[in-house]
N, C-alpha and C positions, 0 to 999 in steps of 0.2 A: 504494500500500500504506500501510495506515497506521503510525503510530510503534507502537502496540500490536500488529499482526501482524506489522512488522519486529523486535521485543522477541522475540518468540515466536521467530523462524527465528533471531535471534541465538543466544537459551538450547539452540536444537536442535542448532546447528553445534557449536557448546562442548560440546553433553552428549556430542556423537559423538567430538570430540577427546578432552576428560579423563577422561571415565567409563570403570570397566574391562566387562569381559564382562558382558552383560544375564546374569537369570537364568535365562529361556527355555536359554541356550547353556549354561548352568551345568550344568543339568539332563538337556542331552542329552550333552555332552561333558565329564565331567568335568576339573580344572585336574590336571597333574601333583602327585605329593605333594610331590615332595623341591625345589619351588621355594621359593627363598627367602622369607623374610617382610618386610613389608613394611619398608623404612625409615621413618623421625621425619622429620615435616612439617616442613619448615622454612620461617617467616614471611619474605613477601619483607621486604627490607632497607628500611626507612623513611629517608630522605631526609632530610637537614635543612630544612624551609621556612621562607623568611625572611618575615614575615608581616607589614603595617605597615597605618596608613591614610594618603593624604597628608588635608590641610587641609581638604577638601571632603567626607573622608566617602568617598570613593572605598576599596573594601580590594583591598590587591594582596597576590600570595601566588603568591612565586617558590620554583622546586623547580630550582635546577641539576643536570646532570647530563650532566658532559663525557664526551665521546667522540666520537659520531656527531655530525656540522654539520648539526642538526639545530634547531630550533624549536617546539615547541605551543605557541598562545595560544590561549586559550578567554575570550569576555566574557559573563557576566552580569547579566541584566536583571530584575528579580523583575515579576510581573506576569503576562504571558502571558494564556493563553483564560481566568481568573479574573479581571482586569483589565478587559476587552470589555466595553464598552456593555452591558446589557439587548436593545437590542432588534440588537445586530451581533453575535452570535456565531460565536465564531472568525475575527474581523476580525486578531486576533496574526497570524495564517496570512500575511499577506496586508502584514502590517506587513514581516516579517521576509522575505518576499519580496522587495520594493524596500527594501528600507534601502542594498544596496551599489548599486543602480541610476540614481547618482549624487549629490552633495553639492552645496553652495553653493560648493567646489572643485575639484571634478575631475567630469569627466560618466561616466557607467556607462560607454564605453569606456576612459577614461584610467583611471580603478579598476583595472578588470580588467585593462591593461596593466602597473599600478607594480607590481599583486602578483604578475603572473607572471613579471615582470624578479626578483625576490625570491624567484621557485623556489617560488610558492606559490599555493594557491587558496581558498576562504574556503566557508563553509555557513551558515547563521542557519534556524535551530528556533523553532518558537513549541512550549512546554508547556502544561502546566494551571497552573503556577505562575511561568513565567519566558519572555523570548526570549533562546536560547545561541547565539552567533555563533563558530566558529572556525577556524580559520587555522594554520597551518603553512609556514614557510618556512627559506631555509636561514640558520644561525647570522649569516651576515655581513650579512644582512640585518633582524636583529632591531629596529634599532630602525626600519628603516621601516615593518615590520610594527604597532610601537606607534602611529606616526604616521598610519598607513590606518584601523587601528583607533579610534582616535581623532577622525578625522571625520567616521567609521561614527556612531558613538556622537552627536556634540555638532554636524554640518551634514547628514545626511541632509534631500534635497531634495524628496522627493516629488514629481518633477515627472510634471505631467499625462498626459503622454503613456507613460509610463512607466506607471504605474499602470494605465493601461487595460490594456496587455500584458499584467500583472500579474492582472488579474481577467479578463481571456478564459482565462488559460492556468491559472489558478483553478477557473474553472467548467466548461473541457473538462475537466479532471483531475476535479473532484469529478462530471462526469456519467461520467465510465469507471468510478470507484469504485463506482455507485450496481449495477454490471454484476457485482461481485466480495462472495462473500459472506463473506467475512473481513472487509472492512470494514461492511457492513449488522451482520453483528453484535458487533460491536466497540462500535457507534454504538448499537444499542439496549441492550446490556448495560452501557453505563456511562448513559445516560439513566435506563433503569430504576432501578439503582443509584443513581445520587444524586440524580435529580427536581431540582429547581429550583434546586440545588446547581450552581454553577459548575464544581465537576469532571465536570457532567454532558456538555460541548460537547469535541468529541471531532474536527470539523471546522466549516468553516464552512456556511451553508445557499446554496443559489442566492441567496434573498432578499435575506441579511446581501453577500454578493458586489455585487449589482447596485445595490444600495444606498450601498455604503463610495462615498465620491469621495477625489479627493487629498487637500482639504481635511480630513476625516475624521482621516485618516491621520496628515495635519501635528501634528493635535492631542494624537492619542493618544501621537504619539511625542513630545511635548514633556511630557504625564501622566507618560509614564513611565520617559522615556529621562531618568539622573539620578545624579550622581554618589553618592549617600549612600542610592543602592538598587541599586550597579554593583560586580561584583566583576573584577579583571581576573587572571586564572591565567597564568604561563607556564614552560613546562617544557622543558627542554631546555639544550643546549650555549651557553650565552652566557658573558658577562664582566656578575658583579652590579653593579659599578658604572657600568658603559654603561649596561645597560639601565637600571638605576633613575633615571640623569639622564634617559635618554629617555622614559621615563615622566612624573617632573613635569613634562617640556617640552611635551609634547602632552596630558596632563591635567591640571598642575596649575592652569589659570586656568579649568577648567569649573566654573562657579558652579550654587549648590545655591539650587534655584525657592524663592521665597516661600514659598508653598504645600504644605501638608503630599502626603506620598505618599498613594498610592492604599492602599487597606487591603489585609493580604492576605486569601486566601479565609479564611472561618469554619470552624471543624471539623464536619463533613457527621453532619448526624442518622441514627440507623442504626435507627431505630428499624421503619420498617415495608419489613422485605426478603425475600426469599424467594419471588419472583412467577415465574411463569412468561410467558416471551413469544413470541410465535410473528413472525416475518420470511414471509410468502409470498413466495416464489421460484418461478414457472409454468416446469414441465419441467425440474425440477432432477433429477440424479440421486443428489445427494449433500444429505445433509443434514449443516449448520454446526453444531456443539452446541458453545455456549460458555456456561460456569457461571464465578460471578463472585459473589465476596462483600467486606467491608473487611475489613481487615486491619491488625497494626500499622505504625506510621511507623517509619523508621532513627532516630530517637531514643528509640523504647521499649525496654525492658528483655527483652520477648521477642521483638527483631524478626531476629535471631540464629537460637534456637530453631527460628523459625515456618521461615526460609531452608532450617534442614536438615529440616525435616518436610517442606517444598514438595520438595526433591529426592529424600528417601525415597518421597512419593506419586506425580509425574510428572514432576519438572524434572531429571532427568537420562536416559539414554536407556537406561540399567538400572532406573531406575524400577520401583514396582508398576504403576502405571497404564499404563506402555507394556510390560511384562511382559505383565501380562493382554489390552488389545486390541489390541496389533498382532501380537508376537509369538508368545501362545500362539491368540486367537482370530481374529486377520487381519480386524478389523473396521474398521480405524483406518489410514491409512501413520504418519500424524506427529503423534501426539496429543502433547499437553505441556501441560506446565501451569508458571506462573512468577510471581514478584510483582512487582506494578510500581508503587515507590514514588513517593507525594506529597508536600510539605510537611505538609498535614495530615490524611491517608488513606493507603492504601494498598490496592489490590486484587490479590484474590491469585483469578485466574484459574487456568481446565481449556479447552483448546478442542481438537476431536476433530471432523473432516470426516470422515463415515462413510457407507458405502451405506445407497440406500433402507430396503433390505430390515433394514438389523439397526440402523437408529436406534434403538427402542428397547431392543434386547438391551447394545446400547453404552452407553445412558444410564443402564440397570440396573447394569452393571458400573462405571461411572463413580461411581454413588451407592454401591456397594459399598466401592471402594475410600477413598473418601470418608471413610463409616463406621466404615472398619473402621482408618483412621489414627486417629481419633475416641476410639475402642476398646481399641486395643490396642500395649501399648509394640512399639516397633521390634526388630528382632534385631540384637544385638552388631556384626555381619558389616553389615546395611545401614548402620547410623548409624555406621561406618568408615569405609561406601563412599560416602556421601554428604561429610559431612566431609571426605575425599579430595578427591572432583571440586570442591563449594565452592572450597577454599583452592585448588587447583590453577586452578581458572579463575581464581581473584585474580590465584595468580601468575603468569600469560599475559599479564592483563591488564595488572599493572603494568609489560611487557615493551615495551608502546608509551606515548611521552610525548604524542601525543594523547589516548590513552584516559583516563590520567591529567589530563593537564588536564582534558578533561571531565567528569570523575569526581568530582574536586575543588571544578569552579564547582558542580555540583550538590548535592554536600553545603553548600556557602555558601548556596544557596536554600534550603535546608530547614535552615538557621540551625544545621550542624555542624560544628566545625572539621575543617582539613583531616587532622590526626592519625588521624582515623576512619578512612578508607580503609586506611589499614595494619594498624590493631588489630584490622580485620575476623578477620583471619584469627586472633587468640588468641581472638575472642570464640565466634569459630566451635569452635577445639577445645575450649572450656570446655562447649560444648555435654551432656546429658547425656541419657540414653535418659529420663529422669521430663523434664526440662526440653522435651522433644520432645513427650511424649504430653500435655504440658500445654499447648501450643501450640496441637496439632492438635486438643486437646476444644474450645480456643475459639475456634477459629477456620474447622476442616476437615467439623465435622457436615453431611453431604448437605443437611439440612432448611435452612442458612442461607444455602443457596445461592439466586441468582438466576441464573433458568434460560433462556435463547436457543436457539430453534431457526432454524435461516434453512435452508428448502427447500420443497418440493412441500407447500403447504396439506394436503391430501387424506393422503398418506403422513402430515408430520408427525401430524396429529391422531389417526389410528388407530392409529400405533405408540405414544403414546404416554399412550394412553388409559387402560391399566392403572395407569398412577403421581396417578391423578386429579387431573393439574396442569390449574389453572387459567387457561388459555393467552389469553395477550390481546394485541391487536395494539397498537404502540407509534403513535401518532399521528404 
């Protein structure tokens, strides 16, 4: 599955916790009168973070927070599939695969043995913008966990053998995905989308796979693995002055390369969008409709706003857009829509698996609701109820200190302090029903979308012949 389809069933499990009654249920069951009204949102509690850099440029950014003997460390690496060679795309993938797969001190057994002695297990991500490695273990083992981290980062070993596993189990995973149409069009709608744009690689190709060698790998991870492009987060029940000794001990003598860092990606021209594409899938019975346009960054001024229009149109599961096709017309199970931010983009997707038979009626109502957020201010009652599930998933979120570490390295990628994560939720209620319809004029019009179908050639093109999209197939 890819990270953009697991984004998607994340925002669907959240919209089903936080959100209240769809309007479908609204409509047929009225609420009692005499129930209460609502209470005053209350902003989770912001945290004091202790925020420093040591000598080398490395930034750490500790958030204590006693009780549970617990741990998050989260490290990032700016760089990711934006980073990648020209001709190895989504070679990240494949970095961040073997990096814990041994060092110049401990072989990929002894790894995996010191951290699960430490009550912990570890992940590494490659992004469009970064690779996030992290880990969890229990309090008393915090600083070993600095110390594994540590050699994660400044002796990954790439060794040979190692690396092959790594690209066999690469390339059966990317031939099962080629099987699933979530990701075919995930793959052509950010392609389309940014064309020769680095946020265009969304996996890696068999090609870029059979090609990477160890060597390859060595290099890239010495590009970009670097203290003075490395943030190291950790959240959880420690003692600050343990850990911060433990910190300079295992990174203060990683020295900063000669060599300037790798750039990051350029901000993605948006100038020619709005295509339509067609995915052939023989003997599908479903067609994939995934619409996708940019968006603003978490550092713009309406990227607030844009959040609660995304939920008033389909990112919550009261939603218009899951109103209209699941619930009143049963065309759709789990249509959603959500933005999924970059350092320097943002894409704010629709994607909606629907029967043959009502691809097009689906894609009409899709472009309706589109419009008509476009069009028309919001009602009192939705831009409440959106506001509501937002902050409410905030404050879910801030309920776990991995989510939070992770949350935090990613605002460091995208160059924001970590104070943002919590003001989310004031910026959210400052929100205003004009602030919303202004959001959605520039960014929600059906006509700016880029448009993905992935199913039955034959089907797609007749269904959707009446909207005279210009249907081309992605090379």
């Amino acid at each position: 599955m890819s990270k953009f389809s697991r984004d998607f069933a994340l925002a669907s499990a959240l919209a089903i916790i936080a959100s209240g009654p769809t309007f479908a249920a609204e409509k047929s069951t009225p609420l009692p009168k005499d129930l209460p009204p609502y209470g005053p949102t209350k902003a989770a509690a912001a945290p004091a973070v202790v925020q420093y850099k040591l000598p080398n440029g490395l930034t750490v950014w500790l958030i204590p927070s006693p009780g549970f003997p617990k741990v998050a460390l989260t490290v990032a690496v700016r760089g990711g599939y934006a980073a990648d060679p020209g001709d190895r795309p989504g070679m990240a993938d494949l970095l961040a695969a073997t990096l814990s797969q041994g060092t110049k001190t401990r072989s990929a057994k002894q790894f995996a043995e010191e951290l699960q002695a430490a009550g912990g297990d570890l992940s590494a991500e490659a992004t469009s913008d970064a690779i996030i490695i992290n880990t969890g273990v229990l309090s008393s083992s915090g600083g070993t966990a600095v110390n594994l981290l540590s050699d994660l980062m400044r002796n990954a070993a790439f060794a040979d053998g190692e690396v092959a596993i790594a690209k066999r189990n690469a390339a059966s995973g990317l031939e099962a995905n080629e099987a699933d149409p979530q990701f075919l069009a995930t793959r052509a709608l950010y392609r389309a989308l940014f064309g020769a744009h680095p946020y265009s690689v969304t996996t890696p190709t068999q090609a870029s796979i059979a090609e990477t060698s160890a060597a390859d790998l060595r290099k890239q991870y010495l590009n970009c693995f670097r203290p003075d492009q490395s943030v190291l987060v950790i959240a959880g029940g420690f003692d600050e002055k343990q850990i911060a000794a433990a910190i300079v001990s295992a990174f203060g003598s990683w020295k900063v390369p000669e060599f300037a860092p790798i750039s990051a990606a350029p901000v993605p021209d948006v100038a020619a969008r709005g295509i339509g594409v067609l995915v052939p899938r023989a003997d599908s019975v479903q067609t994939a409709l995934y619409l996708g346009a940019l968006g603003p960054t978490r550092s713009q001024s309406d990227y607030a706003a844009t959040r609660v229009a995304n939920a008033i149109y389909g990112g919550m599961f009261g939603s218009r857009l899951v109103s209209n096709i699941r619930e009143d017309k049963g065309y759709s199970y789990s249509p959603d829509a959500r933005i999924v931010p970059k350092r320097r983009a943002a894409v704010i997707g629709t994607r909606a698996d629907v029967r043959n038979a009502v691809t097009g009626a689906a894609f009409n109502e899709i472009n309706y609701e589109l419009n008509r957020m476009a069009s028309t201010a919001p009602q009192e009652a939705e831009l409440e109820r959106a506001k509501r599930y937002l902050v409410g998933s905030l404050a879910i979120q801030s309920q776990s200190r991995s989510a939070i570490s992770r949350s935090l390295a990613n605002l460091w990628v995208d160059g924001l302090a970590p104070e943002e994560f919590w003001t989310q939720t004031l910026k959210l209620e400052a929100v205003s029903d004009k602030d919303v319809q202004s959001a959605a004029r520039k960014y929600f019009s059906a006509w700016k979308m880029t448009v993905v179908a992935v199913g039955e050639e034959k089907v797609v093109k007749e269904e959707l012949a009446p909207f005279k999209l210009d249907l081309r197939q992605m090379p």
